[in-house]
C-alpha positions, 0 to 999 in steps of 0.5 A: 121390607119389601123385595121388588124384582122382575117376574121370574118363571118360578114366580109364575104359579105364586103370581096366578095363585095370588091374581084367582085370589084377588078377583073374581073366579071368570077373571081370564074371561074377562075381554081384556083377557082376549088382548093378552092370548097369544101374546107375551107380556112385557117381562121388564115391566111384569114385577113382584113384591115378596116380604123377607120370607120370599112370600108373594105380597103383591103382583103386576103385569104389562102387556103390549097392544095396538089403539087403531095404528098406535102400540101401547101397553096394557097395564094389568092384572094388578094385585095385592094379597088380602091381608097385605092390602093398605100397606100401598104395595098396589101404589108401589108397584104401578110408581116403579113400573110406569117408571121402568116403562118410562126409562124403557122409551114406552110412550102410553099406558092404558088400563081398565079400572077405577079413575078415583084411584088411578088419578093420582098416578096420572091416569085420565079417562080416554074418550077416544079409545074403545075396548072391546066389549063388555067394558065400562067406557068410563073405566078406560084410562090412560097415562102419557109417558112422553108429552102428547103420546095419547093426541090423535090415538083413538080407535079400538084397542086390539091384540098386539101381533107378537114380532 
């Protein structure tokens, strides 16, 4: 059985360890990396998932940002140990996290990442928004959390000023 819980401070090593395994060495070069400097996570929505022995199977973070005049969240970096991929960790925690974030009054959600997959969490491609580049247009997704939240949202994203 699996224990999901909010990101901890303690859990931030794990968490960084468990993201420099799963993707690739120039990860935090990456232009959605440039979105998250200087800015805090949303630490309601930042969860882990750890088995019964405490050991970190799988991670995810949010990040706040703005789309032309609208706020939005970022959803990632998303990951699963290696060898717990399959067992649908992924999948549990972007269900359990869209919900806090629904509960929580956040309108939109964006990632980049593979529409295939993300589809059947309700995640549609967003023509209007633009993520700085290097970025595959048709990997920008996005999923609504109130009725209309993406209508009229268009634009480039960019960093979140921390309040």
């Amino acid at each position: 059985m699996n224990r999901v819980a909010e990101e901890t401070a303690e859990d931030w090593w794990d968490v960084e360890a468990l993201y420099d395994l799963c993707f690739a060495p120039g990860r935090t070069a990456l232009s959605s990396y440039r979105l998250r400097d200087g800015v805090p996570p949303v630490a309601a929505l930042c969860l882990t998932a750890r088995d019964e022995a405490g050991i970190l199977a799988a991670a995810i973070r949010y990040w706040p940002i703005r789309i032309g005049a609208a706020g939005a969240l970022l959803l990632g970096p998303v990951a699963v140990h290696p060898t717990r991929q399959g067992e649908g960790l992924g999948a549990l925690l972007i269900r359990d996290s869209l919900a806090r974030a629904e509960a929580l009054g956040v309108d939109r959600v964006m990632l980049v990442g593979d529409a295939p997959y993300y589809a059947r969490f309700g995640f549609t491609k967003l023509d209007a928004v633009e993520m700085p580049p290097p970025t595959n247009p048709d990997r920008v997704l996005g999923i609504a959390l109130s009725p209309g939240a993406w209508d009229g949202v268009a634009g480039l994203v960019t960093r979140a000023t921390p309040d």
